[in-house]
C-alpha positions in Angstrom: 115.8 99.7 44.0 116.5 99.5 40.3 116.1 102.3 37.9 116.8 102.4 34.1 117.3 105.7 32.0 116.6 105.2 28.4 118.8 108.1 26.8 119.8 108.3 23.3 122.7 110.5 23.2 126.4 109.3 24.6 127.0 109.6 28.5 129.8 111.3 28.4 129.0 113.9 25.6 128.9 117.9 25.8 125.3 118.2 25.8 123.5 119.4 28.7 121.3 116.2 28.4 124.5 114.1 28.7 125.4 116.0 32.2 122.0 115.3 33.6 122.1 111.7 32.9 125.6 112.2 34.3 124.0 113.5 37.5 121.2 111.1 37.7 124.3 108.4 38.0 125.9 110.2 40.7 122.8 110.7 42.7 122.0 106.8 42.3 125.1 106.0 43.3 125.0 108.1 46.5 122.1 107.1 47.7 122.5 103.3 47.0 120.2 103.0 43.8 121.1 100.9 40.7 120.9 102.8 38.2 121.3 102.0 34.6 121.5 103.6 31.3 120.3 102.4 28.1 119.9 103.2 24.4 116.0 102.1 23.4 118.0 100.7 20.0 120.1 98.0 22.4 116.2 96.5 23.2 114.3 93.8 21.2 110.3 94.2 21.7 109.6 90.5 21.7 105.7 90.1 22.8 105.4 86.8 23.9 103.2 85.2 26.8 106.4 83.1 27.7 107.7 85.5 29.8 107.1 88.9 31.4 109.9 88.9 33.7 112.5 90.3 31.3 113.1 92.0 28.2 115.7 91.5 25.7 118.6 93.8 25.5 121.6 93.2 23.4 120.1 90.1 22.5 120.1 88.9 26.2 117.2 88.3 28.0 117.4 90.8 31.4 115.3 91.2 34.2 113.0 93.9 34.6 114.0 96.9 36.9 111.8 98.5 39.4 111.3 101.8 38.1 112.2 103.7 34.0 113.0 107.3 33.8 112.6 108.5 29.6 114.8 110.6 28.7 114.8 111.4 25.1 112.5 112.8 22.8 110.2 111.2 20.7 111.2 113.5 17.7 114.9 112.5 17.9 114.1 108.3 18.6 110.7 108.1 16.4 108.4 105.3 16.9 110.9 103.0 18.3 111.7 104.5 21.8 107.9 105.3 22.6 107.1 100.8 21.8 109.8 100.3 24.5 108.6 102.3 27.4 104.9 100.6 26.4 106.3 97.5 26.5 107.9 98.2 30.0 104.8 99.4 31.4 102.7 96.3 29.6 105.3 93.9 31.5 104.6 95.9 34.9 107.4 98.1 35.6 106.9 101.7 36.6 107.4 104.5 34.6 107.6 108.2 35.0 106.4 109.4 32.6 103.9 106.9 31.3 104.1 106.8 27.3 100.2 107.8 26.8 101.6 111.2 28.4 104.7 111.4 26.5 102.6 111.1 23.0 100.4 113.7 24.1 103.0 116.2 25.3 105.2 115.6 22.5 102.4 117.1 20.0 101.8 121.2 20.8 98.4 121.3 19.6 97.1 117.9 21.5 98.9 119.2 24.6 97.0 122.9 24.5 93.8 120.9 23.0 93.6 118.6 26.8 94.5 122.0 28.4 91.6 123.8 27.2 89.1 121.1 27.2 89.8 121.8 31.2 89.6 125.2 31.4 93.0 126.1 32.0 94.2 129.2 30.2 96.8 128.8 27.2 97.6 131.0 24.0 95.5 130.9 20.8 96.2 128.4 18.3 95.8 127.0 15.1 97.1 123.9 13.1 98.4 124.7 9.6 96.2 123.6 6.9 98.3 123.6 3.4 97.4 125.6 1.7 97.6 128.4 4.3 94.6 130.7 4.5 96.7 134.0 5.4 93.4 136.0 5.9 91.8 133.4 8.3 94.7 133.4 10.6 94.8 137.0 10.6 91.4 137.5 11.3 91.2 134.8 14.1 94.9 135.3 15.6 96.4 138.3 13.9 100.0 139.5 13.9 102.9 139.6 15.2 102.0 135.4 15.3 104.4 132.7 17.0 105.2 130.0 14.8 106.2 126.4 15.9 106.6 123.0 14.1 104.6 120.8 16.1 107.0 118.3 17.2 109.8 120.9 17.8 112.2 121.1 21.2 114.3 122.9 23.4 112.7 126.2 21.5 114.3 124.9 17.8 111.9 125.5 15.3 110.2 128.5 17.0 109.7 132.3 15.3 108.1 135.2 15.7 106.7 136.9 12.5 106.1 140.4 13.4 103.6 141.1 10.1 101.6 139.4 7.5 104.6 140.0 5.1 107.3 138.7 6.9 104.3 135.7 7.7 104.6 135.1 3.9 107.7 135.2 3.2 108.2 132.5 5.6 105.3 130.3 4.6 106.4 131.1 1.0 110.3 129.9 1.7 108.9 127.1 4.2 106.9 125.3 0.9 109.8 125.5 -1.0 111.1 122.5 1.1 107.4 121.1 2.3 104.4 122.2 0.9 102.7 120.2 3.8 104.9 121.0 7.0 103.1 120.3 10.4 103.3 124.0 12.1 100.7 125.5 14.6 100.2 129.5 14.8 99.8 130.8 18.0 98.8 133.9 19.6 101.7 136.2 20.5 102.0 137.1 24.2 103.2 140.7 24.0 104.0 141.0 27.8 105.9 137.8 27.7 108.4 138.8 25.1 111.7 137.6 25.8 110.7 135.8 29.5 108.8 133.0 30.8 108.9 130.8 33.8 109.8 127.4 34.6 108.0 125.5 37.5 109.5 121.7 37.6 107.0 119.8 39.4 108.0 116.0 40.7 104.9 113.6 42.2 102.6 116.9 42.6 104.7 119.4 44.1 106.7 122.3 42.4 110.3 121.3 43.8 112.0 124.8 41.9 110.9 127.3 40.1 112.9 129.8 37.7 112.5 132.8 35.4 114.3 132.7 32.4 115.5 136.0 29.7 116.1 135.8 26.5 119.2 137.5 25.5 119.0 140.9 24.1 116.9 141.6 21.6 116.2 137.5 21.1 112.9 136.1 22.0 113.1 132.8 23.1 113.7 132.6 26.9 115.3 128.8 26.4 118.5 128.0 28.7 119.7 126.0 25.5 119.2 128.9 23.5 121.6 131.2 25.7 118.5 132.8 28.0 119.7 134.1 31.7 118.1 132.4 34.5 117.1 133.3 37.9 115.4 131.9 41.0 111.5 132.6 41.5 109.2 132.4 43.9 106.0 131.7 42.6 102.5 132.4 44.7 100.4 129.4 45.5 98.4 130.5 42.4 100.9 129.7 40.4 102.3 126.9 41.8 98.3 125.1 41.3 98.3 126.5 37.8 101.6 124.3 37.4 100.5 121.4 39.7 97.4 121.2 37.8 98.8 120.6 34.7 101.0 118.4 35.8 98.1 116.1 36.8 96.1 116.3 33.8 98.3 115.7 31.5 99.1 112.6 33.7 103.0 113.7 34.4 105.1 112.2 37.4 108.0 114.8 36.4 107.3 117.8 34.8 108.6 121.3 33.4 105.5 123.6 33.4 106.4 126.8 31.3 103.9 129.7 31.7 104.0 133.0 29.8 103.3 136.6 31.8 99.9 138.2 30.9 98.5 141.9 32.1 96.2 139.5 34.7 98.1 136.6 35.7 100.0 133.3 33.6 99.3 131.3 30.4 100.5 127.9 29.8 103.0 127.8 26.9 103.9 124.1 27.3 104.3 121.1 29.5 107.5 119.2 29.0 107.7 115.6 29.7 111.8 115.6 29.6 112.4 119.0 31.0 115.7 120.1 31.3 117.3 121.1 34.8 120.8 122.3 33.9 119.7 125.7 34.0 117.6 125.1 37.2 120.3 123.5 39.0 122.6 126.5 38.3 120.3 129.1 40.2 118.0 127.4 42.7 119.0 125.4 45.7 117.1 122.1 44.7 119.0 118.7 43.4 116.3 117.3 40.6 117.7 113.9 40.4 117.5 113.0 44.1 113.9 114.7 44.0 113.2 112.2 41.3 114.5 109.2 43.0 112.8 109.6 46.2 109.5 110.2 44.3 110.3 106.8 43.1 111.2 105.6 46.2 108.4 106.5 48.2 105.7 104.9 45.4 108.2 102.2 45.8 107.8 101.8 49.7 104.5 102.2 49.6 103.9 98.9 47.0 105.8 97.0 49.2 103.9 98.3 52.5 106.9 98.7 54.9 108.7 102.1 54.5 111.8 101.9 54.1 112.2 98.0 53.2 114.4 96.4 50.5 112.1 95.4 47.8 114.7 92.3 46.3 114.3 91.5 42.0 111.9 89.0 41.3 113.3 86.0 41.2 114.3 84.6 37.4 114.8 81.5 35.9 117.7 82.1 33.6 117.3 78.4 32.4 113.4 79.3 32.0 114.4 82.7 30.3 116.1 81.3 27.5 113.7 78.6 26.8 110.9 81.3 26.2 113.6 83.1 24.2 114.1 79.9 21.8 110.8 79.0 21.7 109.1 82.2 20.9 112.0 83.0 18.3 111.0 79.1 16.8 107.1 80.5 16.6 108.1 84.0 14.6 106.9 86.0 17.3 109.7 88.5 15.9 
């Protein structure tokens, strides 16, 4: 089996992103999957009826893999990154997650908008319409009032304004730089302050589950952000809050993170890249293999014999090229 990463940062960086691809690679590698990493700027999205065995990468045409695993965000790679995993998926290959799901997860207000529209219970919240009607969103939200730009990440470009003056000081500095920023206000989840909990769900099943603390006095309960985590064992309740999600937002892998109320959970947000550093650190669960044999048993099951080899389709390299040349000829790019 083949798997390719798409991952926009440098392997062998600091980041916590760069370990998990790191760990992805070891996984592979120990349980006999080739996996490879890619940049989405090394690909060439030539649409062509030629060919849809291969794609161009580095200016070479290369067959398609069996299964891609996104990871990085649409807000850091744009446009770009989102028209390669659709053009994997249009030539047939697999993908966790699918990029309909990506779009819709990477944009807070659709996300809670598909949420709601099924019942399931998330915060209050309200797009930003410039210029900001203070009284409105007092009236329909109130204060203290979570901000959050819409296509933010990793809890950057998140605050809590605790009153309608510090609210306007902030809209008042935030014009000074865009008089048309794309926020949504959101209820504030008293209760919640300072915790949340992460359920990461792989092919319909929570695998782990972890609370997470923001440091003293803070507010954000992000690992990236410095938050302390700790194993939790969610009730079945929980886990079908988080499993449900999952599904309707159409997500193979998942991080599900769900605020405390007096009665029960709220969703916060669905991530379609979540994280696992933290996860890894204090629960006994190994995300990447979890991943891959997601992958591998949708992969089994195409092929119809459990456990069989499922060989590359076989490629005309001569017969490659010649669609390359040809299409290139007829300014399909």
């Amino acid at each position: 089996m083949e798997v390719w990463i798409l991952f926009n940062e440098d392997v062998n960086g600091s980041s916590a992103e760069a370990h998990e691809i790191r760990r992805f690679l070891e996984e592979g590698k120990e349980m006999g999957i080739d996996v490879k990493v890619y940049h989405p700027n090394r690909f060439d999205l030539l649409v062509t009826a030629k060919d849809r065995h291969a794609v161009l990468i580095d200016g070479q045409l290369v067959p398609l893999p069996d299964f891609v695993l996104p990871r990085t965000y649409v807000i850091d790679t744009g446009y770009f990154a989102l028209a390669v995993v659709r053009q994997l998926e249009r030539l047939g290959v697999r993908v966790f997650n699918k990029s309909n799901s990506i779009e819709v997860v990477a944009d807070k207000l659709h996300t809670h908008q598909v949420l709601l529209e099924s019942s399931l219970p998330t915060p209050t919240t309200m797009l930003a319409k410039h210029p900001i009607n203070i009284d409105l969103i007092e009236q329909a939200i109130g204060f203290p009032i979570v901000v959050k730009t819409l296509l933010g990440v990793n809890g950057d470009g998140v605050f809590l304004l605790e009153n309608r003056k510090a609210f306007e000081d902030f809209i008042q500095m935030v014009s000074q730089f865009n008089d048309n920023a794309q926020m949504i206000f959101q209820e504030f989840i008293k209760v919640s302050k300072g915790r949340d909990l992460r359920l990461f769900v792989v092919d319909g099943e929570v695998i782990a589950s972890m609370e997470r603390r923001a440091p003293e006095g803070g507010f954000k309960a992000n690992f990236s952000q410095g938050a302390s985590v700790s194993s939790y064992t969610p009730n079945q309740e929980t886990k079908d809050l988080a499993i449900r999600t999952a599904k309707l937002l159409n997500l193979e892998v998942a991080g599900i993170d769900l605020l405390y109320t007096e009665d029960g959970y709220t969703i916060c947000e669905a991530n379609s890249f979540p994280g696992f550093k933290g996860l890894e650190t204090c629960c006994d669960v190994n995300v990447p293999r979890a991943i891959f044999e997601a992958m591998q048993r949708k992969y089994d099951k195409a092929k119809g014999e459990p456990g069989e080899v499922l060989d590359q389709p076989v490629v005309d390299e001569t017969d490659l090229q010649d669609a390359f040349i040809s299409a290139e000829a007829s300014n399909y790019y």
